[in-house]
C-alpha positions as CSV (number, residue, x, y, z in Angstrom):
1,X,58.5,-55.5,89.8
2,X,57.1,-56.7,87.0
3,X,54.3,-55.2,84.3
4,X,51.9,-57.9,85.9
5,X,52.5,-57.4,89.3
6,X,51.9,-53.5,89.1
7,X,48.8,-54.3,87.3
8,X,47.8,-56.4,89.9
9,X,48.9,-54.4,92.9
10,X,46.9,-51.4,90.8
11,X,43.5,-53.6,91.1
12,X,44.0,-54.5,94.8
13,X,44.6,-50.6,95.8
14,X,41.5,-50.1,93.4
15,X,39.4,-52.5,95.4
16,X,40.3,-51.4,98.3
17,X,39.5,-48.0,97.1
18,X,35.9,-49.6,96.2
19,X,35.2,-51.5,100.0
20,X,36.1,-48.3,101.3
21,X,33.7,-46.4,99.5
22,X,31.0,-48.4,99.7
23,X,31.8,-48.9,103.9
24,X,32.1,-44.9,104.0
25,X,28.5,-44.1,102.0
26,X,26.9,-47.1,103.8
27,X,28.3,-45.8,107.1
28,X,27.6,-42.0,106.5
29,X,23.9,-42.9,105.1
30,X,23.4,-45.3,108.3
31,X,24.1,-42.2,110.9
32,X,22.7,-39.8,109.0
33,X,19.0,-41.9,108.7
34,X,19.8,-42.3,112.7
35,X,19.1,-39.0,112.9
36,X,16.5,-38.2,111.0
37,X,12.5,-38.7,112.4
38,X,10.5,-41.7,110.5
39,X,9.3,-41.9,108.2
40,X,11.5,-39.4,106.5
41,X,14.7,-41.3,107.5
42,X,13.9,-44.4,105.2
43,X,12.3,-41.7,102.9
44,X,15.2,-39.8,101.7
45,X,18.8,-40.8,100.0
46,X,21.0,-39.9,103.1
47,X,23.7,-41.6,101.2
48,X,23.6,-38.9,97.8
49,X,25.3,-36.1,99.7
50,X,28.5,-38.2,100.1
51,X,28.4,-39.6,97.0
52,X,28.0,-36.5,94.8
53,X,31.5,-35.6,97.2
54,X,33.1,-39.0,96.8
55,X,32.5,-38.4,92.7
56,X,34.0,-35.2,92.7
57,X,36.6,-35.5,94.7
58,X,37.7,-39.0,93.8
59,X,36.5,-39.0,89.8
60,X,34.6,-41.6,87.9
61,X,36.6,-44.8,89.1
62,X,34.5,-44.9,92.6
63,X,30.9,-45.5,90.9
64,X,31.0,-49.9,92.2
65,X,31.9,-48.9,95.8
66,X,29.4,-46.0,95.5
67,X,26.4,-48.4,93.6
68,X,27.8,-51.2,96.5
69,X,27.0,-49.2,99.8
70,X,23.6,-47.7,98.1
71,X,22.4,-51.2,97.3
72,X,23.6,-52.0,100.9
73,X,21.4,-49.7,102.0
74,X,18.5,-50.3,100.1
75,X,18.5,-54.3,101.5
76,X,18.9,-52.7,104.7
77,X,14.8,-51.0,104.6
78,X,12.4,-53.4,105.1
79,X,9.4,-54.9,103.7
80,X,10.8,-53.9,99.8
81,X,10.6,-56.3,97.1
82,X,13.9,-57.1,95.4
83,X,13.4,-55.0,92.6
84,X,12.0,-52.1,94.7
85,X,15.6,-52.0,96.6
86,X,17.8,-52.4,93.1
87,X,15.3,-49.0,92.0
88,X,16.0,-47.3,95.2
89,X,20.1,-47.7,94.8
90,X,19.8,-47.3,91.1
91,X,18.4,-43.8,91.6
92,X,20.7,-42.7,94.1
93,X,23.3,-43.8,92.2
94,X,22.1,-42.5,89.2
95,X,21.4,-38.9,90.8
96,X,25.3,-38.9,92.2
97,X,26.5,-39.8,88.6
98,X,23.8,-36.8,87.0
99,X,24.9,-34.2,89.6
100,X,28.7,-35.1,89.3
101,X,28.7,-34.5,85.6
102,X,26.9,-31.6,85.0
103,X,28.8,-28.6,84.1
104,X,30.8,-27.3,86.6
105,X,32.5,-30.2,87.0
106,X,34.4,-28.6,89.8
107,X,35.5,-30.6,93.4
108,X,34.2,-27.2,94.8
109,X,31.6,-25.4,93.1
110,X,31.1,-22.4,95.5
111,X,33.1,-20.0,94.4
112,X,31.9,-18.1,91.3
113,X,27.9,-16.8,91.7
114,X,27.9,-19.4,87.9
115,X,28.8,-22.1,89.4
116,X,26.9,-21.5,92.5
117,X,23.6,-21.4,90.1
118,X,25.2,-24.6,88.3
119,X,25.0,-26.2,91.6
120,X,21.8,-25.5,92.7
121,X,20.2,-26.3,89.0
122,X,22.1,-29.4,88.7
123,X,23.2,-31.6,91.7
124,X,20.3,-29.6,94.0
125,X,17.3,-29.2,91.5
126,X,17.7,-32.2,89.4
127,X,19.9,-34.4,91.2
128,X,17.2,-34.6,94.2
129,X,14.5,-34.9,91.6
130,X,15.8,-38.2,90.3
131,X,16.3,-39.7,93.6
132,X,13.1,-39.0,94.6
133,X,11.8,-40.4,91.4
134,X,13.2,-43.5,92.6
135,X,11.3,-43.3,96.0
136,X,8.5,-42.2,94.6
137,X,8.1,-45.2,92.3
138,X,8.5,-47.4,95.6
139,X,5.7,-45.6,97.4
140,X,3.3,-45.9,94.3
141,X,1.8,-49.1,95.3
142,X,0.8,-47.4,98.6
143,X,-0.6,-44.1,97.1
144,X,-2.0,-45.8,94.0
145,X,-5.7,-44.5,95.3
146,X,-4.6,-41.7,96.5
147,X,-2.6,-39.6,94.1
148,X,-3.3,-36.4,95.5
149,X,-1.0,-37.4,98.8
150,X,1.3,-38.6,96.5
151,X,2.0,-35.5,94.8
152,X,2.3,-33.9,98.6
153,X,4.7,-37.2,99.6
154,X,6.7,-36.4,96.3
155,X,7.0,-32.6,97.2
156,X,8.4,-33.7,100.7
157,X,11.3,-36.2,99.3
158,X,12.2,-33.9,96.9
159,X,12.2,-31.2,98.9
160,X,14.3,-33.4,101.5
161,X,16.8,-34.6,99.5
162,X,17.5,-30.7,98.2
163,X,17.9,-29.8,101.8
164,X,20.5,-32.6,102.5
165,X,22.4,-32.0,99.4
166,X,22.2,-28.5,100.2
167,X,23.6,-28.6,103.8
168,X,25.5,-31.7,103.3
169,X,27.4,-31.5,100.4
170,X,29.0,-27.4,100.5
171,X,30.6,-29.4,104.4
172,X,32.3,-32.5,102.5
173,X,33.2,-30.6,99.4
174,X,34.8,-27.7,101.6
175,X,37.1,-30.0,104.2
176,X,40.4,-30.3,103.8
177,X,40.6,-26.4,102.1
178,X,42.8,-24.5,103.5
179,X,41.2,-21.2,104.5
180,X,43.0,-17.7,104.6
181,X,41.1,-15.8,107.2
182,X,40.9,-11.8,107.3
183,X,41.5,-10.2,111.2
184,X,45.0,-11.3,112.1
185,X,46.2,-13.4,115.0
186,X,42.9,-12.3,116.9
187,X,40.7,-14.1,114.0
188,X,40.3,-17.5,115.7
189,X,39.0,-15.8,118.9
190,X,36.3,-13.9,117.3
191,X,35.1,-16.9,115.1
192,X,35.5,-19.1,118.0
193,X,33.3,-16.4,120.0
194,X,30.7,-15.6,117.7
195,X,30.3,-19.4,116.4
196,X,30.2,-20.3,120.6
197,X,27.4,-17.8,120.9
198,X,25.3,-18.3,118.0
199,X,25.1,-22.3,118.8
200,X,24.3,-22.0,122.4
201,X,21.2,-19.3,121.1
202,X,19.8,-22.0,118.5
203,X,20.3,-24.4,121.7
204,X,17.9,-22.3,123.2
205,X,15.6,-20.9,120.4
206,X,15.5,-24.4,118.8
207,X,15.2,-26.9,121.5
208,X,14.1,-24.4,125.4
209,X,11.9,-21.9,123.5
210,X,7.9,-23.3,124.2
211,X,7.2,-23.4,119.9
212,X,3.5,-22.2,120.5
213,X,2.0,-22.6,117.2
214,X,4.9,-21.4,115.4
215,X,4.6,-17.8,116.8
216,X,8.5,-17.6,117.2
217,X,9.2,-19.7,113.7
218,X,10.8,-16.1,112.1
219,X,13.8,-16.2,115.1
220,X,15.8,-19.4,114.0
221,X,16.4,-17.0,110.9
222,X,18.4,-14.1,112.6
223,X,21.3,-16.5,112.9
224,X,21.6,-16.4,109.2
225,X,23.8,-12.5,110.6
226,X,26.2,-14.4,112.1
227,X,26.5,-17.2,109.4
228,X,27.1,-14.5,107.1
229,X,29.9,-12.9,109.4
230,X,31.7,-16.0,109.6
231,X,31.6,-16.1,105.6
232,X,32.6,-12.7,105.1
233,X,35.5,-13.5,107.3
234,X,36.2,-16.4,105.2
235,X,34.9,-19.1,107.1
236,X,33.1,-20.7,104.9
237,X,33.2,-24.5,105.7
238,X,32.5,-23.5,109.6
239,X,29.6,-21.0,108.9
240,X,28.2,-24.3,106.9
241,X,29.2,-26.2,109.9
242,X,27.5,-24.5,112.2
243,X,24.3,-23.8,109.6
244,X,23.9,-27.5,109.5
245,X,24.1,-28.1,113.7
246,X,21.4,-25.1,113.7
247,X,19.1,-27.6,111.4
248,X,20.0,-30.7,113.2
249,X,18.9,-28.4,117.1
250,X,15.6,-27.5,115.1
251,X,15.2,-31.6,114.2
252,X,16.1,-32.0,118.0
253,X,13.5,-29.6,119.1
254,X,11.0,-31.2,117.0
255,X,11.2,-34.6,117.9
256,X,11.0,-33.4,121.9
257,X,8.7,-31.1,120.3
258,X,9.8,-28.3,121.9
259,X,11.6,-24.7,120.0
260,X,10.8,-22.1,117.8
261,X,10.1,-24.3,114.7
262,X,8.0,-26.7,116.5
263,X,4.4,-27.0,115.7
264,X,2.7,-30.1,117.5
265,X,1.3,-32.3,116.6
266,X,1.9,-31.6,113.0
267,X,5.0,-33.2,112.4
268,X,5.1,-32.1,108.6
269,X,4.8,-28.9,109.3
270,X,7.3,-28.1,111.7
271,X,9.6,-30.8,109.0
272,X,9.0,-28.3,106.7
273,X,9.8,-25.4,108.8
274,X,13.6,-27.1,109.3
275,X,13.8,-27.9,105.6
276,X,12.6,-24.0,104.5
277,X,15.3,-22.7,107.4
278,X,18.7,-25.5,105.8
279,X,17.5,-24.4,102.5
280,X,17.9,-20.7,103.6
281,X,20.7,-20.2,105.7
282,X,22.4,-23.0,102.8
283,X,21.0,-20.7,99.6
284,X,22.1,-17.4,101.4
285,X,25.9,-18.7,102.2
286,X,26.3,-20.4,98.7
287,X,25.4,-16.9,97.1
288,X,26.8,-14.9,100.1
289,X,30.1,-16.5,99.6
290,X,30.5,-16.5,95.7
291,X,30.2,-12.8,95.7
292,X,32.5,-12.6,98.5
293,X,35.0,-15.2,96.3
294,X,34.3,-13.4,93.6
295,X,35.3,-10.1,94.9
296,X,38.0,-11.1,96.6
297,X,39.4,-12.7,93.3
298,X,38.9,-9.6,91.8
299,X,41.1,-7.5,94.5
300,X,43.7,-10.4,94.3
301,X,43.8,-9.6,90.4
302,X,43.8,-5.9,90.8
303,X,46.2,-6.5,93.5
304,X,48.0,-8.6,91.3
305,X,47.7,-6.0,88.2
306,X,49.0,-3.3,90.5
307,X,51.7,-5.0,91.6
308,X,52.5,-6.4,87.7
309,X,51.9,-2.9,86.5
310,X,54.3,-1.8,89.5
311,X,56.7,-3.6,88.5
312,X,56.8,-2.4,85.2
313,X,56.7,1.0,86.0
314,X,59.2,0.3,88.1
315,X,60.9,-0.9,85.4
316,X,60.1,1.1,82.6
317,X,61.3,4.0,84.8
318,X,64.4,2.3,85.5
319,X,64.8,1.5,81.4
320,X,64.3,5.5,81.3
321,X,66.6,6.7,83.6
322,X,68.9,4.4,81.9
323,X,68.2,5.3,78.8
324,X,67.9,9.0,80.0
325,X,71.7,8.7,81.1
326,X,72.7,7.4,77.7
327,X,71.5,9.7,76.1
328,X,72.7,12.5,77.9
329,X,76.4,10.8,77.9
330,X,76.0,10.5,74.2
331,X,74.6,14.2,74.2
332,X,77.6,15.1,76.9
333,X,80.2,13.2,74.4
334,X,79.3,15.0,70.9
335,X,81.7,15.9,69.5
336,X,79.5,19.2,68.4
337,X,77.6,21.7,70.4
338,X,74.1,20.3,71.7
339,X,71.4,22.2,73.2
340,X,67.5,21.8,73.8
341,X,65.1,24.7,74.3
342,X,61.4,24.9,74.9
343,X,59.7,25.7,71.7
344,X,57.8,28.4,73.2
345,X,59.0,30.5,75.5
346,X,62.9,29.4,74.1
347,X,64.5,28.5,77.8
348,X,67.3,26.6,77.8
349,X,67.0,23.1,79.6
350,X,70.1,21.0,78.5
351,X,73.9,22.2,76.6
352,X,76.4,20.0,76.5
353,X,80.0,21.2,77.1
354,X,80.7,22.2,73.4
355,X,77.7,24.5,73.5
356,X,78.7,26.1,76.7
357,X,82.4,26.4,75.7
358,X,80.6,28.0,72.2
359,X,78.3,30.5,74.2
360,X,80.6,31.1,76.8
361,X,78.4,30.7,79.8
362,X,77.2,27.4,81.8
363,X,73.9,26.7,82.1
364,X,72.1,26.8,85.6
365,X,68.7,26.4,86.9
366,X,69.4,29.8,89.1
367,X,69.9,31.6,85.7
368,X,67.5,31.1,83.1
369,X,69.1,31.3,79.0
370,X,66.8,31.7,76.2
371,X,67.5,30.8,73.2
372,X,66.4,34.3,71.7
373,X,69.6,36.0,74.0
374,X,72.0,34.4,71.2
375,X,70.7,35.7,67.9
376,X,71.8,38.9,66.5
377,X,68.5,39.2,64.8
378,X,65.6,38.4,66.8
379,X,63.2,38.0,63.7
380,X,65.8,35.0,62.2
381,X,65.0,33.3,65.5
382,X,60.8,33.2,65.1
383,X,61.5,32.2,61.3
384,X,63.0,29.3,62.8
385,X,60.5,28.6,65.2
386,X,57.7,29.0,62.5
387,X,60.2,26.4,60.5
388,X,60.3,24.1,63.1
389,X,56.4,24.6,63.6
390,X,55.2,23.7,60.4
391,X,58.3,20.9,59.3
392,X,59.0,19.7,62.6
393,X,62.6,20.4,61.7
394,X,65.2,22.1,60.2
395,X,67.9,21.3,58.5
396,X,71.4,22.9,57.8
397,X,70.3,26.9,58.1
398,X,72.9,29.5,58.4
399,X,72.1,32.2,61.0
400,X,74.5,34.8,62.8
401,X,74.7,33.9,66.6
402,X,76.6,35.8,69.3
403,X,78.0,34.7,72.3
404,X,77.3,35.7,75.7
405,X,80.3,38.4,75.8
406,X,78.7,39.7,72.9
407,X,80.6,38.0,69.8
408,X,78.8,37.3,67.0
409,X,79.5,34.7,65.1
410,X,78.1,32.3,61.8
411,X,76.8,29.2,62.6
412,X,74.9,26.3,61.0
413,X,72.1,25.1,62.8
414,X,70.1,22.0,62.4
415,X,67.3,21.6,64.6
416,X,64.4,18.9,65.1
417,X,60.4,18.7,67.1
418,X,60.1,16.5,70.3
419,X,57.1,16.2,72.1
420,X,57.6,14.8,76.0
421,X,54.6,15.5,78.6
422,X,52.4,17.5,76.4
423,X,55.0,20.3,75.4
424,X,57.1,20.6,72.7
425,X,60.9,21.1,72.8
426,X,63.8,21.6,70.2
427,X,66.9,19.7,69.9
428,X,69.5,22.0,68.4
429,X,72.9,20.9,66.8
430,X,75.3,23.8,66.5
431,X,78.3,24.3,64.0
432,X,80.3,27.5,64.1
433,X,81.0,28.3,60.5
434,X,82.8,31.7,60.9
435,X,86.7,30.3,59.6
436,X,84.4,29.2,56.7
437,X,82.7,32.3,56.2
438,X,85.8,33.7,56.4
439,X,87.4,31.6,53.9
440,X,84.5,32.3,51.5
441,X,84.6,35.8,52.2
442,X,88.3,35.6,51.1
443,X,87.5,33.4,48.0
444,X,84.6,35.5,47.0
445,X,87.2,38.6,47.3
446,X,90.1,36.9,45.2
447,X,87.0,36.3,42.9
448,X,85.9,39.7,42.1
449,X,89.8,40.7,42.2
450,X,89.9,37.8,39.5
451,X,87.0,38.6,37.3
452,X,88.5,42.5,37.4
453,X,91.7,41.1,36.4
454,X,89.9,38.6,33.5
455,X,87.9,41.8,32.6
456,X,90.6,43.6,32.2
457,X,92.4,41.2,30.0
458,X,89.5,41.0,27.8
459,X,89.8,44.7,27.6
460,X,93.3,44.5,26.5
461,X,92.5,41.5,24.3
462,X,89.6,43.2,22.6
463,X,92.4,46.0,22.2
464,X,94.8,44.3,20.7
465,X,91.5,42.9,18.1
466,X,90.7,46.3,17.3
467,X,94.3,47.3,16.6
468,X,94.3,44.3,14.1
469,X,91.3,44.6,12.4
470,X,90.6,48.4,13.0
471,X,93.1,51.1,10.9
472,X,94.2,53.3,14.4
473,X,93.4,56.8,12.4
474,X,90.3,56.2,11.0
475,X,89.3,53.5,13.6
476,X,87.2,52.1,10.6
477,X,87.7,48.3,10.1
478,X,91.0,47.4,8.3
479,X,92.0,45.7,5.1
480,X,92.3,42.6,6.9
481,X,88.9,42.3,8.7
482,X,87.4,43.0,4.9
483,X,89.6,39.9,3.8
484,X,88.1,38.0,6.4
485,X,84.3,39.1,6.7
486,X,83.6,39.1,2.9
487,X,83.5,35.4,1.9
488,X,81.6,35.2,4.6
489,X,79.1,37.6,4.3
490,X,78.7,36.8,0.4
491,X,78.3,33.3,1.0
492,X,75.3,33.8,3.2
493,X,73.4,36.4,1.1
494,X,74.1,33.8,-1.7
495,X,72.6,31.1,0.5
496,X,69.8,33.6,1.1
497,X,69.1,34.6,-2.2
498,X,69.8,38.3,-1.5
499,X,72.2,40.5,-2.9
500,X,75.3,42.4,-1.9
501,X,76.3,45.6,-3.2
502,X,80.1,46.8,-2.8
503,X,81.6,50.5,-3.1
504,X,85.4,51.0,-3.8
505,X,85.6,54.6,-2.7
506,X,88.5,56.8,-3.5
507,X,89.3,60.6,-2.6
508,X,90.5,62.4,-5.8
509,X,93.9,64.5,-5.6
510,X,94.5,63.2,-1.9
511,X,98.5,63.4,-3.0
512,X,97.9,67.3,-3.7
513,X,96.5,67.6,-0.3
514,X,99.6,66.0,1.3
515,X,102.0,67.3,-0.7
516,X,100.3,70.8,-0.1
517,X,99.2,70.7,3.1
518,X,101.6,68.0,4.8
519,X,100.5,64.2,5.5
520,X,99.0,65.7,8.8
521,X,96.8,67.2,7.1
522,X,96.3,64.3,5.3
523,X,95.4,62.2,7.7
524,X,93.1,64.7,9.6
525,X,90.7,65.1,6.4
526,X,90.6,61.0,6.1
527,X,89.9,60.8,9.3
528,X,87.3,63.2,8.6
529,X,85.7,61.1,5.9
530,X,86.1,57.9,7.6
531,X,84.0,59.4,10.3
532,X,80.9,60.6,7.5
533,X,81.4,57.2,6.4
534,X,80.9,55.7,9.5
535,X,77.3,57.7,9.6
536,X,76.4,57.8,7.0
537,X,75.8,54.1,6.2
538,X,72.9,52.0,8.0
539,X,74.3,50.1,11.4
540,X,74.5,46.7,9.1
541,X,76.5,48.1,6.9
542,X,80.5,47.9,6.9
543,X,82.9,50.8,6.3
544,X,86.4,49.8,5.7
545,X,89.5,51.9,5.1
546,X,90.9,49.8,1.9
547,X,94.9,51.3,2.1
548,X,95.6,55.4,1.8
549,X,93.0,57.3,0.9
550,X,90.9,54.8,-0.4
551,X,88.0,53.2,1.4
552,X,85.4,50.0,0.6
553,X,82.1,49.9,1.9
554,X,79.7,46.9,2.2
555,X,75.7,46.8,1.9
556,X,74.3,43.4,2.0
557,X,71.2,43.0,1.1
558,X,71.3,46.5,-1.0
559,X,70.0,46.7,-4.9
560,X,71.6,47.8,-7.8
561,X,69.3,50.7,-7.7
562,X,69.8,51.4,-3.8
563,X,73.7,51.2,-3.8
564,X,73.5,53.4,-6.9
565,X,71.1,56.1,-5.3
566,X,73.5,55.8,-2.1
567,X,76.8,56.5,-3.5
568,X,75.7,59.4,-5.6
569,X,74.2,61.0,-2.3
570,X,77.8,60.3,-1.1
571,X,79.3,61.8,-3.9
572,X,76.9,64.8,-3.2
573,X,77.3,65.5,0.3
574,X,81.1,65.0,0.2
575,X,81.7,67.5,-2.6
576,X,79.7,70.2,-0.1
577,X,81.1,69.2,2.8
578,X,83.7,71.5,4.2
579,X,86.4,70.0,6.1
580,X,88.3,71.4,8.8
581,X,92.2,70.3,8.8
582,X,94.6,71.9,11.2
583,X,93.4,75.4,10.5
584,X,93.0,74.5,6.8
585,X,89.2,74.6,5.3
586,X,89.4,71.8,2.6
587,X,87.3,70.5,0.3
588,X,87.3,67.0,-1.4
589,X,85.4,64.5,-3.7
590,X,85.0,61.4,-4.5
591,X,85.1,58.4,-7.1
592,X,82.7,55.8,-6.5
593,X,83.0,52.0,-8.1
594,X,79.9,49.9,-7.5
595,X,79.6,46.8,-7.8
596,X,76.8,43.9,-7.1
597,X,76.8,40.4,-5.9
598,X,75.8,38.0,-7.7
599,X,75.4,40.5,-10.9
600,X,79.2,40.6,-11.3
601,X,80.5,37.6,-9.3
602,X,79.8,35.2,-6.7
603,X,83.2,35.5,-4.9
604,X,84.8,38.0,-2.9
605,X,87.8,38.4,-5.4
606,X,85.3,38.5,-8.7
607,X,83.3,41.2,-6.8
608,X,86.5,43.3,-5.6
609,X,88.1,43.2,-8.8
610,X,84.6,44.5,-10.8
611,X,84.4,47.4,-8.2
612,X,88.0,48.3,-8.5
613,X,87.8,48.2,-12.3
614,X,84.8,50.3,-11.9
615,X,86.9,52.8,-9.9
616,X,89.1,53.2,-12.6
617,X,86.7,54.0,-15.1
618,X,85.4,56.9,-12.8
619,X,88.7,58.3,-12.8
620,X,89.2,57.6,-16.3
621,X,85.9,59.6,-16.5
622,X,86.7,62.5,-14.7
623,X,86.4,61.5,-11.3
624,X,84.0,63.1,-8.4
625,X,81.0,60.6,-10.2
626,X,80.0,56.9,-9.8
627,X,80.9,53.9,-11.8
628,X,79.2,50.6,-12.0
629,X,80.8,47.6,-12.9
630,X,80.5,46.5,-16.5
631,X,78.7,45.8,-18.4
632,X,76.0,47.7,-16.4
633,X,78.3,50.9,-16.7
634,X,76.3,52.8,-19.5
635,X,73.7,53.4,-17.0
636,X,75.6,56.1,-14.8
């Protein structure tokens, strides 16, 4: 097929579309004016109900057919000038278009209370207000003198037009909409009942019932009850239904002027009665069944939400009691012992196979464990806690654990804070650390055995320094330490600026005490002397034993004046010291050289050799005196 055939197979089904439109309104309007008393029935726009349907239903496209069977039906009324009848379809159609375009442009606008109010502002309100503009505008030239009974004519198509939009339009918007009724299989008979029962009562209150004035106008109202019923139970479009064959009983009882709503001979009034009565039971089920919609929308959606939100705690708690059993496989499959405790009261709830075989017991919900049963000291375990409590965790603590036979045991715990249902739990890994706190034990031991060993070598080495650079029977430093201290000592009393005095000392006739009294003797009264020497001299000071008996002594820092003073006190006290020698009461003195740093030399061999020569001089004086160095020698 081609392009140009579809089109033109597009504009035949479309102009089909448009005869059958314009046949259906024209039809629709013909019946419905059949049935409704003069004048009113030539009055009114029978046609708008089905159009305002015919626009929602079918869209925009269906306006010609539409405008088509309202002009039809305008030519149709008689004694109307040609422009009157293009007004008269030109409002109706104008009225469909205005109430099928104004928000909510829904195909069924009764079932949200906003749209219900929509409905009646829009299509109802102002919809009927524009058609009866129309008819208004053809009556004019009757009611030209007599505005007053306009107004009142105006008020009566208006008000007629709202009641057929308002019966009408709810029926051919609702057909075809597949209604989910509440009740079960026994639904149909109650609706069928009640519906049965409440038309054959507006038979009788509408069209047997003697009207009397309008003394019984209140009773064609009580069958809004059952109208509602029918609503609640979701039948919407037959509650409509059967509110618009109430109104068309009450227009039978008028025109045989018989019923509850008839008031003869006023016509109008007992017109209005009807209108008042559509426009209520109408109003009331629109409203009625919104909030019922509305409701019911809402349990579908909490319905809905609880069966969403069931599903997901369905599956959430399937995700946990997977994720539950991975975890406790993973915990099950450390390879280290895993335990969680209640923070507070400590019971165990969960140990793995490691911890158990650690503990030696098995956990079981007939015997409670705490975690406090397997610390050897209680108060280790609430520092924990208080850790955990303040940190949220702890990390690598050593503590002393027993088992449950009573073994006790080093282990190094890390722990960390869950939270799960409003109580707080601990996760506890476990190492046992006893083979290395053994093995630390051990290394600390062969330590300690180490450093006593190192101490002792440094014992022996500081020995064997001592036997170098002390002489072993004074115990005074040697010949050799004096060799090596002495450059070093002048050189920083030089850097200093200080001076450094130096005593050769000698003991005179030592060889007459050896040759006399033996060289045990000997060596008993120099140890004597070495010993006074030792004391006598400050603590910075340096006694030496030179070679035999004589001996050097060093003062840094020490005048000419002071070393003087010094060594004559020596002299002194030496020739009245008494000294016992292996039974032998001995006496000795001394012979003093003195020497002075820089005075007589800057060097440890210039210094020596003055002190020496100034040792001879004392013996070559007499000895038991002091001798300084020349040429400072005359002042002795």
């Amino acid at each position: 097929m081609s392009v140009r055939d579809a089109a033109w197979r597009s504009r035949g089904a479309l102009a089909v579309l448009q005869a059958a439109v314009a046949a259906a309104c024209a039809l629709f309007a013909a019946l419905l004016a059949a049935c409704l008393p003069s004048p009113y029935s030539h009055w009114l726009q029978p046609g708008l109900p089905l159009a305002l349907a015919m626009l929602l239903r079918l869209g925009r496209r269906v306006w010609p057919g539409l405008a088509l069977g309202l002009l039809w039906l305008a030519w149709g009324e008689p004694g109307l000038l040609l422009a009157e009848r293009l007004l008269l379809a030109a409002s109706g159609l104008a009225a469909a278009l205005f109430s099928a375009y104004l928000p909510p442009r829904r195909s069924r606008p009764f079932f949200r209370q906003a749209d219900v109010l929509a409905f009646l502002a829009g299509p109802v309100a102002l919809g009927s207000l524009l058609a009866a503009l129309g008819r208004i505008f053809v009556l004019l030239p009757a009611y030209r003198h007599a505005l007053p009974e306009l107004a009142w004519a105006f008020a009566r198509v208006w008000l007629g037009d709202a009641v057929l939009l308002l019966t009408l339009a709810p029926i051919l918007l609702l057909a075809g909409r597949t209604e989910r009724s509440y009740g079960g299989g026994a639904c149909w008979r109650e609706t069928s009942l009640v519906a049965g029962a409440t038309l054959l009562l507006a038979a009788l209150v509408c069209c047997a019932l003697p009207g009397r004035g309008g003394h019984y106008a209140i009773l064609p109202y009580l069958f809004i009850m059952p109208l509602l019923w029918l609503a609640f139970r979701s039948q919407l479009l037959l509650a409509h239904a059967l509110a618009l064959a109430i109104v068309a009983l009450a227009l039978a009882g008028i025109r045989f002027e018989t019923g509850a709503l008839a008031i003869a001979p006023a016509i109008d009034e007992s017109l209005l009665n009807v209108a008042l009565l559509g426009l209520v039971q109408s109003v009331t089920l629109l409203v009625f069944g919104a909030l019922l919609e509305e409701r019911r929308q809402v349990e579908r959606n909490l319905l809905q939400a609880n069966q969403s939100l069931e599903a997901k705690v369905g599956e959430r708690t399937s995700q946990l009691a997977e994720s539950e059993a991975r975890l406790r496989l993973m915990a099950d499959a450390a390879p280290f012992p895993l335990a969680m405790n209640r923070l507070a009261g400590g019971e165990l709830i969960y140990a793995n196979e490691r911890a158990e075989e650690l503990f030696g017991t098995h956990l079981h919900p007939s015997r409670a464990l705490r975690v406090q049963d397997f610390y050897v000291n209680p108060q280790e375990r609430e520092e924990v806690a208080q850790a955990l409590r303040v940190n949220g965790r702890v990390a690598d603590r050593e503590v002393k654990l027993k088992n449950a036979q009573g073994r006790e045991f080093w282990a190094l715990i890390s722990c960390s804070l869950v939270k799960s249902d409003k109580v707080w739990y601990a996760i506890n890994g476990i190492n046992d650390i006893s083979e290395r706190k053994r093995l630390e034990q051990n290394l600390r031991d062969a330590n300690a055995s180490l450093r006593r060993k190192v101490e002792e070598i440094e014992r022996l080495q500081q020995g064997l320094r001592d036997q170098v650079l002390r002489d072993p029977l004074t115990g005074l430093f040697n010949r050799r330490h004096l060799d090596d201290i002495l450059p070093r000592v002048l050189d920083h009393m030089l850097a200093l600026h200080r001076d450094v005095a130096v005593l050769m000392v000698d003991a005179d006739h030592f060889k007459r005490v050896n040759d006399t009294y033996g060289h045990r003797c000997g060596d008993a009264v120099l140890t004597a002397l070495g010993a006074y020497l030792s004391d006598h001299f400050r603590s910075g000071d340096i006694v030496c034993r030179y070679g035999g008996e004589e001996f050097f002594v060093l003062l840094p820092g020490a005048s000419l004046d002071a070393a003087f003073a010094k060594a004559q006190q020596l002299c002194e006290a030496v020739r009245a010291m008494e000294i016992d020698a292996l039974g032998h009461t001995l006496s000795v003195t001394l012979s003093i050289g003195l020497a002075l740093c820089p005075l007589h030399g800057e060097d440890a061999e210039s210094v020596v050799l003055a002190a020496d020569e100034a040792l001879y001089q004392a013996k070559q004086q007499g000895r038991d005196r002091v001798c300084v160095a020349a040429p400072i020698q005359m002042l002795s």
